[in-house]
ROMAR-464579 format. One record per atom (N, C-alpha, C): x, y, z. Coordinates in steps of 0.05 Angstrom, whole numbers, padded with zeros to 5 digits, always signed. Layout:
BEGIN
XYZ/...
***
This chain:
BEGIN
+00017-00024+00000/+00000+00000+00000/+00017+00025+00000/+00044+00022+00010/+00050+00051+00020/+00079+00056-00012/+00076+00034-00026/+00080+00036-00053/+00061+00059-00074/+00040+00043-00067/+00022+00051-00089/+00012+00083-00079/+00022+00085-00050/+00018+00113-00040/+00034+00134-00046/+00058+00126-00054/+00078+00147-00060/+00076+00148-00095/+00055+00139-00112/+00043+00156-00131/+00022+00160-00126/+00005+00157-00117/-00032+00170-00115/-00037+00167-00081/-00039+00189-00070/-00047+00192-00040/-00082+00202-00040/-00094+00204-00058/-00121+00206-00050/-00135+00202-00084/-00151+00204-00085/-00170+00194-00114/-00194+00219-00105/-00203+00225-00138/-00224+00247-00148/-00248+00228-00144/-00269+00224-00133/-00295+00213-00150/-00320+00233-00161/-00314+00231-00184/-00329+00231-00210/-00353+00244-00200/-00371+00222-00184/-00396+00224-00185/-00424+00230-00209/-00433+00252-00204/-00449+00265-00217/-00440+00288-00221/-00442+00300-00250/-00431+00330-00258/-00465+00344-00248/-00461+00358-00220/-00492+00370-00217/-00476+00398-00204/-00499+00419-00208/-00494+00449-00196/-00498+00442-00167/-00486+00459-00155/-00473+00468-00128/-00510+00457-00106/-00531+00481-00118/-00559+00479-00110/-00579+00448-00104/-00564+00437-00134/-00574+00407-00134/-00560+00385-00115/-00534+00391-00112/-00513+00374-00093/-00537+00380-00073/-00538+00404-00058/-00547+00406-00027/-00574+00390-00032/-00587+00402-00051/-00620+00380-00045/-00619+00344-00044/-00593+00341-00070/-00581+00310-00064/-00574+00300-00027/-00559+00322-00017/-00547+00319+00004/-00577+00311+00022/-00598+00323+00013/-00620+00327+00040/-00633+00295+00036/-00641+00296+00016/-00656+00266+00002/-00639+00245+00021/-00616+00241+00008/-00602+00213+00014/-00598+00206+00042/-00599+00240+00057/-00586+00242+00087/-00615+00222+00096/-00632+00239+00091/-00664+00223+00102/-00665+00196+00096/-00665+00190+00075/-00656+00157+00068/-00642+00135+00087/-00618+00149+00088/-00597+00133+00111/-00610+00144+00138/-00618+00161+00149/-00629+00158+00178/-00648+00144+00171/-00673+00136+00151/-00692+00132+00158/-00682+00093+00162/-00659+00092+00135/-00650+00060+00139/-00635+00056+00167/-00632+00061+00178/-00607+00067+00204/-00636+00060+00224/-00655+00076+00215/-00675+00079+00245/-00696+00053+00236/-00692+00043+00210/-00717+00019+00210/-00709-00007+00211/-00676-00013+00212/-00668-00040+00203/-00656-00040+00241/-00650-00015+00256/-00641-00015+00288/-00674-00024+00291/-00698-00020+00287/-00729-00026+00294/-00722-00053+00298/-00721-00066+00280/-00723-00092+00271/-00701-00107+00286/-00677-00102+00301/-00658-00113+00306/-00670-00117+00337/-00682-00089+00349/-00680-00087+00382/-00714-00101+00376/-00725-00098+00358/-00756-00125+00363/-00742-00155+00370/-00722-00162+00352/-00710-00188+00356/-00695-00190+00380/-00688-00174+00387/-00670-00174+00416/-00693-00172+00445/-00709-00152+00435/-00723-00155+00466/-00754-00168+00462/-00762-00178+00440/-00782-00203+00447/-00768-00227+00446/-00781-00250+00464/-00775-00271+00465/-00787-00293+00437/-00803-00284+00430/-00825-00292+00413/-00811-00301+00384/-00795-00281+00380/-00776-00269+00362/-00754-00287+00356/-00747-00306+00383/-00725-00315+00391/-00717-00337+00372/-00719-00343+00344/-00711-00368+00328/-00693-00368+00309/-00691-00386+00301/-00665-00389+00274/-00680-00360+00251/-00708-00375+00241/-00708-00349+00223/-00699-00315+00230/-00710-00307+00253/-00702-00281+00254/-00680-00278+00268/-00667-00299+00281/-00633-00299+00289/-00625-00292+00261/-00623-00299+00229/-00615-00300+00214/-00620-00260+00200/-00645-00264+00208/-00660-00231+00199/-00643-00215+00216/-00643-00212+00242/-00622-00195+00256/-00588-00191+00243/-00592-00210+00232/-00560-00213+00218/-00561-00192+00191/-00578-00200+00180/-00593-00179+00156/-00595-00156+00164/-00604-00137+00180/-00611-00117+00192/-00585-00103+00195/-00555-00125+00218/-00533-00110+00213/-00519-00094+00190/-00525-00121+00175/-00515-00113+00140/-00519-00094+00125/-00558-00089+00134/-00562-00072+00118/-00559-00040+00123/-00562-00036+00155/-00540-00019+00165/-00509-00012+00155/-00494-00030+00158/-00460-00032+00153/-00461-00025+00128/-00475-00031+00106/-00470-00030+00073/-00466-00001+00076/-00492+00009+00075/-00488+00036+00070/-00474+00061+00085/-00464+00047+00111/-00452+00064+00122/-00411+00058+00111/-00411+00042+00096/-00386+00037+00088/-00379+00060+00064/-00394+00071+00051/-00393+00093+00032/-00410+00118+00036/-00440+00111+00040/-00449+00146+00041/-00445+00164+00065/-00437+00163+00092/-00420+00185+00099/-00405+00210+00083/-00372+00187+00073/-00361+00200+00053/-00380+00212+00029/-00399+00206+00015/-00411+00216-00003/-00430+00235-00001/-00443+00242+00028/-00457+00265+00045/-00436+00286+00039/-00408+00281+00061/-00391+00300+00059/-00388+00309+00037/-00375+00292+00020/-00367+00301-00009/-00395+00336-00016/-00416+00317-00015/-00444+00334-00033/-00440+00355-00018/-00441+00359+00019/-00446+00381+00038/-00421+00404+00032/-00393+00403+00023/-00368+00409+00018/-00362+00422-00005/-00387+00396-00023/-00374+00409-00054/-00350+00398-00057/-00341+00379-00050/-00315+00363-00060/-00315+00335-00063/-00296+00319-00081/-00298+00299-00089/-00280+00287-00085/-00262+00284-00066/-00237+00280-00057/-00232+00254-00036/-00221+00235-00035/-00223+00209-00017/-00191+00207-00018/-00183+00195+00004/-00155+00190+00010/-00157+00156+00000/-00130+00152-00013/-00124+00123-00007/-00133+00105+00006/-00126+00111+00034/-00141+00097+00062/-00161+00082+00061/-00172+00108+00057/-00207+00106+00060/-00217+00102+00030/-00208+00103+00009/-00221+00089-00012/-00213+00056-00004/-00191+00049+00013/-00185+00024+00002/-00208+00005+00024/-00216+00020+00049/-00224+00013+00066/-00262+00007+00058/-00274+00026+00041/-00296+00033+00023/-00295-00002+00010/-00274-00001-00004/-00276-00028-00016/-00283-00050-00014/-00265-00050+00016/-00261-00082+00038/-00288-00077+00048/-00305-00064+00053/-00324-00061+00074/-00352-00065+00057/-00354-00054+00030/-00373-00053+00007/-00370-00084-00005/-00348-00098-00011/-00355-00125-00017/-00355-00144-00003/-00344-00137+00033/-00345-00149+00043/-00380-00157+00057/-00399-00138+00062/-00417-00136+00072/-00437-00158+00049/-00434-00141+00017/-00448-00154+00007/-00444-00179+00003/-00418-00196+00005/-00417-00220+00001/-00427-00235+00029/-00427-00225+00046/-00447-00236+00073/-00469-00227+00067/-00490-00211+00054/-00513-00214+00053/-00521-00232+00033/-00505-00237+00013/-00516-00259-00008/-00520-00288+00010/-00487-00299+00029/-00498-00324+00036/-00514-00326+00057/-00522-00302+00075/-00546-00303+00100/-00580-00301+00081/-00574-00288+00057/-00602-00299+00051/-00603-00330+00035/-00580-00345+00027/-00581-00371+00020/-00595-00388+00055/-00575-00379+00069/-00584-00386+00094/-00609-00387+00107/-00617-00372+00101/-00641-00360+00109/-00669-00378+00090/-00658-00385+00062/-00674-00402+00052/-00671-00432+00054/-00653-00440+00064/-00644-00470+00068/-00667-00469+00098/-00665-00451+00115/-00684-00452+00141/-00711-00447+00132/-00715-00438+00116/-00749-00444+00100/-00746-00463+00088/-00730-00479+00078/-00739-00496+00069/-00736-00521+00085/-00728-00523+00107/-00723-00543+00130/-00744-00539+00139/-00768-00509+00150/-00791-00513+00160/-00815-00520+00153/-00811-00515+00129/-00837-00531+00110/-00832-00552+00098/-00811-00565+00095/-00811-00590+00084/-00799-00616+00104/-00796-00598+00125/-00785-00625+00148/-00788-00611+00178/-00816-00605+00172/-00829-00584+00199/-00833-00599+00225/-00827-00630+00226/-00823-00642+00257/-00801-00644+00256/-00773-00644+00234/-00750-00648+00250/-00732-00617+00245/-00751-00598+00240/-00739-00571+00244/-00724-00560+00265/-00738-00568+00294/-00709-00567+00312/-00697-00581+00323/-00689-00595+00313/-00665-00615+00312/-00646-00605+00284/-00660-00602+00266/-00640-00591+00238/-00628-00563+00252/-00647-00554+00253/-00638-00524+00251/-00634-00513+00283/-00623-00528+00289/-00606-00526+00323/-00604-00497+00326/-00591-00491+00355/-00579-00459+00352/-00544-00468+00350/-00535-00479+00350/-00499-00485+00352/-00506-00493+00309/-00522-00493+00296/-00528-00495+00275/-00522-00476+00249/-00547-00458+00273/-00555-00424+00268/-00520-00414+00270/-00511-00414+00289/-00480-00402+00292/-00471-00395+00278/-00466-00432+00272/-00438-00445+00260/-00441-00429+00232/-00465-00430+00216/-00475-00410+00184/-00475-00386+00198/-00478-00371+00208/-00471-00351+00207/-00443-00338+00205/-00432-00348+00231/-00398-00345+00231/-00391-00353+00203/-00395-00373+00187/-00380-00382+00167/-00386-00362+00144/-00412-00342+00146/-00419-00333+00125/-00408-00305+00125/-00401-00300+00153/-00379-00273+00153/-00350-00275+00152/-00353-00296+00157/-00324-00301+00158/-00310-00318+00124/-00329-00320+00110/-00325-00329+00076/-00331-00297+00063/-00344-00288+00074/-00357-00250+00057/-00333-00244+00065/-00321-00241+00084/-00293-00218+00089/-00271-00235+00082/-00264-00254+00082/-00239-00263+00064/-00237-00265+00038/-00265-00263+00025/-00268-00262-00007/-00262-00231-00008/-00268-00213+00000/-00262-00182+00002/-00236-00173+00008/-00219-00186+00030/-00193-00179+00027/-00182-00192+00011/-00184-00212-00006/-00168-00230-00021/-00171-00210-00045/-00203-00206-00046/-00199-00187-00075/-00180-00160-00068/-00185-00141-00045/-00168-00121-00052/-00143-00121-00043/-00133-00140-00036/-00098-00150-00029/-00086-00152-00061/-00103-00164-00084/-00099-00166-00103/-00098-00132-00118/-00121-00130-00115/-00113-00096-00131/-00092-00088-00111/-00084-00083-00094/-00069-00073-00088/-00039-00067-00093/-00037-00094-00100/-00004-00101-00119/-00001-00092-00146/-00022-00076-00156/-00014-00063-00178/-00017-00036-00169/-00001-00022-00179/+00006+00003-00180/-00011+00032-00196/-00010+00053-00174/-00036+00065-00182/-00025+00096-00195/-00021+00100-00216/-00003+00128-00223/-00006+00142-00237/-00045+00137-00239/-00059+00162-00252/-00065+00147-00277/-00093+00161-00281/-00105+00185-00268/-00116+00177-00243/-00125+00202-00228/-00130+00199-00198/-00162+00198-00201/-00176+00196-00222/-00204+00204-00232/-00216+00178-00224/-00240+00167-00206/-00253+00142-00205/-00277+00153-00214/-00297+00139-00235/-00320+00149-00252/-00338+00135-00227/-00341+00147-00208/-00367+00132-00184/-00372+00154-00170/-00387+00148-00144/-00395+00161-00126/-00375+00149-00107/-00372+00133-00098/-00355+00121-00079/-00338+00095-00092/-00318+00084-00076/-00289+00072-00090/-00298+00043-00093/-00327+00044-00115/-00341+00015-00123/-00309-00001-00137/-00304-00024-00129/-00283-00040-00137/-00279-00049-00161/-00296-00034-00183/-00287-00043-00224/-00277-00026-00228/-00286-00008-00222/-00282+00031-00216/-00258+00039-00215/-00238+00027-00185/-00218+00025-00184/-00206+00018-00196/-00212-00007-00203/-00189-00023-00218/-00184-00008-00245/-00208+00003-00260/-00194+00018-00286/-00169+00036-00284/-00163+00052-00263/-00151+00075-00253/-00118+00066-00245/-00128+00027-00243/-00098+00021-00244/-00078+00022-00263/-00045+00015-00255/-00029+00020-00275/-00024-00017-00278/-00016-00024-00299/-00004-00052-00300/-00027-00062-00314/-00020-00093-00313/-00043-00119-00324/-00059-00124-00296/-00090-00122-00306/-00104-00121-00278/-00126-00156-00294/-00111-00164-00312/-00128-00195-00317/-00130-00212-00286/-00114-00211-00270/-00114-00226-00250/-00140-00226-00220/-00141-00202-00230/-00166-00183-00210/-00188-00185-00228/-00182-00185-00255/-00216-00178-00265/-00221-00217-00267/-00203-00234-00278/-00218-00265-00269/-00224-00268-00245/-00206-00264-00217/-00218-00274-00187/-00242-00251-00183/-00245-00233-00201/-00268-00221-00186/-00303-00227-00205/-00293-00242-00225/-00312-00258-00237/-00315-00287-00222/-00295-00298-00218/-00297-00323-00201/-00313-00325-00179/-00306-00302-00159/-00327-00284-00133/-00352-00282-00150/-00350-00264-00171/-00390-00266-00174/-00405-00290-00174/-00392-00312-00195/-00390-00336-00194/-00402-00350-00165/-00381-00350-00151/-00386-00355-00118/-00405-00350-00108/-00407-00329-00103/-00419-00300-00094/-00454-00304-00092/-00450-00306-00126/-00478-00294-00138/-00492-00317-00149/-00487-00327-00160/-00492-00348-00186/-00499-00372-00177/-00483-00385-00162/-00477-00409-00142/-00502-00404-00113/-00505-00381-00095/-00527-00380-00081/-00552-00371-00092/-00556-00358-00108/-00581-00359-00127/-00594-00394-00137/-00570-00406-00146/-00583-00429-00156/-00599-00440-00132/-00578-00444-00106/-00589-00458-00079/-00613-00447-00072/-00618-00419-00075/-00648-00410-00069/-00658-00426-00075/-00660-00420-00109/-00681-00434-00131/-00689-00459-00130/-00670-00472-00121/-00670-00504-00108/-00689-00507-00094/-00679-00491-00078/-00690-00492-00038/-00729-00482-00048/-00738-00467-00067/-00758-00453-00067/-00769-00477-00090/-00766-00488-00110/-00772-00513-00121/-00784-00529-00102/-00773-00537-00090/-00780-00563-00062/-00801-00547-00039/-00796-00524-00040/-00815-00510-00021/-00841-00503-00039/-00851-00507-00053/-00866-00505-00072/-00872-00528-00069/-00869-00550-00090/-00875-00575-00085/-00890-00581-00054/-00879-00575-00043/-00886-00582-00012/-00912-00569-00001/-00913-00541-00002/-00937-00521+00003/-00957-00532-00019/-00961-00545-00050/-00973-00551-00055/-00996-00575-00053/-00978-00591-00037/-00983-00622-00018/-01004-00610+00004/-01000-00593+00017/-01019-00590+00036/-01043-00575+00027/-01065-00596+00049/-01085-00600+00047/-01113-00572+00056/-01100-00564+00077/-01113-00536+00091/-01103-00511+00074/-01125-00496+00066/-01129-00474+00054/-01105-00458+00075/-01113-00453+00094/-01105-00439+00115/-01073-00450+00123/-01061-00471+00116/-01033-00478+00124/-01012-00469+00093/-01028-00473+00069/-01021-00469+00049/-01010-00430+00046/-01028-00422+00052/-01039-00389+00063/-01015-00387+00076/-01012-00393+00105/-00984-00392+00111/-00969-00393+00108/-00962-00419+00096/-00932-00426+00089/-00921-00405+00065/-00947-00396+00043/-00932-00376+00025/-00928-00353+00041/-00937-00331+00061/-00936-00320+00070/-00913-00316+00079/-00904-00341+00093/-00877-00344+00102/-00856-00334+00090/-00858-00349+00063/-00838-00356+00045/-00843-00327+00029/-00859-00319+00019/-00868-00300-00006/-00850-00276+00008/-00849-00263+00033/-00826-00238+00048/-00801-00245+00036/-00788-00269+00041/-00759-00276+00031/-00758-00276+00005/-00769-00291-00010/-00764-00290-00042/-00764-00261-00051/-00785-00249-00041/-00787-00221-00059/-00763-00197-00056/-00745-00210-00023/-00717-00200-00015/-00701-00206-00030/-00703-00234-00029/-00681-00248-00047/-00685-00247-00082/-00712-00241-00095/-00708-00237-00119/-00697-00202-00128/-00704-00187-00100/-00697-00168-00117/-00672-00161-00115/-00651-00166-00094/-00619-00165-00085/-00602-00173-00101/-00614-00203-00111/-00596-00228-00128/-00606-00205-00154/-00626-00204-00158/-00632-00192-00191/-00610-00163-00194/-00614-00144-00173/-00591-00119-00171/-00558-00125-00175/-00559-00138-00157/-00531-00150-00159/-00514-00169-00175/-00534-00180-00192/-00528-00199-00212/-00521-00166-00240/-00538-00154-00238/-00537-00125-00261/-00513-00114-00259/-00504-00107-00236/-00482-00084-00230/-00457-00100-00221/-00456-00120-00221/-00426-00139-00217/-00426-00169-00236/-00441-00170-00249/-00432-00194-00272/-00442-00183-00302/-00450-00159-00310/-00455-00148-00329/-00431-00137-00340/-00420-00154-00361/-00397-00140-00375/-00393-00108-00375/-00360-00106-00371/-00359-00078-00360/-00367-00066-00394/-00376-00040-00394/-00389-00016-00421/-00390+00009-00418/-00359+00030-00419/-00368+00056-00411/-00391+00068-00423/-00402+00060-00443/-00431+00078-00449/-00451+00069-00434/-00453+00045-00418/-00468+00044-00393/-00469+00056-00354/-00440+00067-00363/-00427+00075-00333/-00447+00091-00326/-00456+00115-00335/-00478+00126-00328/-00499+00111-00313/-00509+00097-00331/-00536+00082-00314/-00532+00065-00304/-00500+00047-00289/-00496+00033-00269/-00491+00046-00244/-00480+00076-00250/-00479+00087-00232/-00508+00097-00216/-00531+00095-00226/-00558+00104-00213/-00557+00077-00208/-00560+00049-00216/-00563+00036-00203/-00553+00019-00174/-00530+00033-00176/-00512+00024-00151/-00523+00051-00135/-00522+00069-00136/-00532+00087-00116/-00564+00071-00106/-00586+00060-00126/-00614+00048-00120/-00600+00023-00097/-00583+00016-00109/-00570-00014-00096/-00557-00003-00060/-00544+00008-00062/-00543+00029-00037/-00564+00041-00016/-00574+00054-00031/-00596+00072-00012/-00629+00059-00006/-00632+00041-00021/-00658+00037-00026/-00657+00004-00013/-00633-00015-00033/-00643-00035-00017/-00633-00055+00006/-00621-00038+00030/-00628-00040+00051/-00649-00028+00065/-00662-00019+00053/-00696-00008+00074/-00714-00032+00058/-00713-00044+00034/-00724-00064+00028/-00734-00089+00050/-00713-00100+00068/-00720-00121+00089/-00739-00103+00112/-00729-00087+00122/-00754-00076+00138/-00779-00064+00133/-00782-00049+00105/-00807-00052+00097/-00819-00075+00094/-00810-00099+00081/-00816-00121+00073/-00826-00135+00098/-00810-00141+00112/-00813-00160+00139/-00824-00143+00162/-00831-00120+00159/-00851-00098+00183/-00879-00104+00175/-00882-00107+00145/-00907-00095+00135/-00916-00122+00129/-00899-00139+00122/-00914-00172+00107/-00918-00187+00125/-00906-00189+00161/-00900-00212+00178/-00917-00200+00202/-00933-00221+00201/-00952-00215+00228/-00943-00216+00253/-00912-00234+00254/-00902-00241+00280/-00889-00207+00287/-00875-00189+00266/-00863-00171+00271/-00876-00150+00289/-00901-00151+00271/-00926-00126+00280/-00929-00136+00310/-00938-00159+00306/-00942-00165+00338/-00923-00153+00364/-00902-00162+00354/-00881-00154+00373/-00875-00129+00368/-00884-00110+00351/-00879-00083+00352/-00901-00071+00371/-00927-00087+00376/-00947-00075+00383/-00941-00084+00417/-00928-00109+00422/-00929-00121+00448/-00905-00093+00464/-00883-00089+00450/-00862-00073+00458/-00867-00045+00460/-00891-00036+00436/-00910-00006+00443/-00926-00008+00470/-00946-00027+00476/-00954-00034+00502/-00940-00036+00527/-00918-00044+00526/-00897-00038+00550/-00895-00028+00561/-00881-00003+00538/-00875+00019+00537/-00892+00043+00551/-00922+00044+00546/-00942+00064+00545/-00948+00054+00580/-00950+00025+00585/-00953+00020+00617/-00936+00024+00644/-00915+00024+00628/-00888+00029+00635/-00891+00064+00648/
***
């Protein structure tokens, strides 16, 4: 690093070419955005923490989600507030390289906690007497730890790699924040080694837990169709229908903006979509799972009651 620092000590981002007036109204929008994601995915975390009700593999798994979707966006839009509130476009080394580790590290833990998350739907509807016994809590853990601990070694592995190539201009990154293709154009040298392992990662990543959904939601289908009660059938999609509609729209974003052959005449409109991919869908799980899940409301309503007797 402290190579590649003694030619480039900070990087330009690009962003959006907008007037001074439009930055500030940008600045107000997005700021509301991130408090309002900050204040609905913390809702959802302290429901799972202080009901007991709450207390299972599935929303042990959702609480994990909630961190994420917190951490994502706080790994870049700070910096990108400042930037808009400042009028400047300026990021140090450091902290671009840190943007990086923290932006693919998060998302590659949210890809395998929602595989996770569907292997436990599909263990409760298709093997709903030996659900806990499968889906233990030393179970619950063990996938979780492994799924942060596989997201952040795929993230430093990728940017240990850019790193060994040398960075000596231009200092220009065409983003809002130090998105990791972005960078890599801005390097000096042969960057084939970074652009295959970082197709290999989508590969991994993307491609490979998408299928397992699809699997997992095949057999859960099949299964919800077997039953006999209007009313259990009713459920079980209920169940299931909150996650898919998470998981189709995350896997669908993320499949667009990191396995879609790179195209500067598309940079433009990947860049709105990584900002949508940013700001928008982490408030996705808490709208989704506040508004679709009866168990949530409940325990929002049991924890309002407390409160008011209290």
């Amino acid at each position: 690093m402290e190579g590649n620092q003694s030619w480039i000590t900070e990087f330009i981002l690009v962003g959006f070419q907008l007037r001074e007036e439009m930055e500030l109204l940008l600045f107000v929008i997005f700021f509301l955005l991130y408090i309002f994601n900050l204040l609905a995915n913390g809702m959802i975390l302290g429901l799972i923490c202080l009901d007991l009700k709450l207390h299972s593999p599935m929303y042990y798994f959702l609480s994990h989600l909630a961190v994420i979707d917190m951490s994502y966006p706080s790994s870049s839009l700070p910096n990108m507030l400042e930037n808009l509130v400042k009028h400047k476009k300026t990021i140090s080394f450091d902290s671009c390289t840190m943007q990086m580790v923290f932006s693919l590290a998060f998302g590659s833990v949210e890809c395998l906690i929602l595989v996770v998350m569907s292997y436990d739907r599909y263990v409760a509807i298709c093997h709903p007497l030996r659900y806990t016994v499968i889906m233990n809590w030393k179970l619950c853990i063990v996938l979780a730890i492994t799924s942060w601990a596989c997201g952040f070694s795929l993230a430093l592995v990728q940017v240990f790699l850019l790193l060994r190539l040398s960075f000596c201009g231009p200092q220009k990154i065409n983003h809002f924040f130090c998105e990791f293709r972005s960078v890599l154009k801005v390097a000096c040298g042969d960057t084939w080694i970074s652009e295959i392992s970082l197709f290999a990662d989508g590969v991994f990543i993307l491609v490979t837990p998408i299928s397992l959904v699809l699997v997992s939601y095949v057999r859960i289908l099949w299964s919800v169709l077997k039953i006999q009660s209007k009313e259990g059938r009713k459920k079980a999609f209920s169940t299931c229908s909150s996650h898919l509609c998470v998981v189709g729209f995350y896997f669908g974003l993320a499949m667009i903006v990191y396995m879609v052959p790179d195209n500067s005449k598309q940079e433009e409109q990947l860049k709105i979509l990584f900002l949508f991919y940013t700001l928008f869908n982490p408030l996705l799980n808490p709208l989704v799972y506040s508004l679709r899940n009866a168990q949530v409301k409940a325990a929002f309503y049991r924890v309002l009651q407390i409160n008011t007797t209290v």
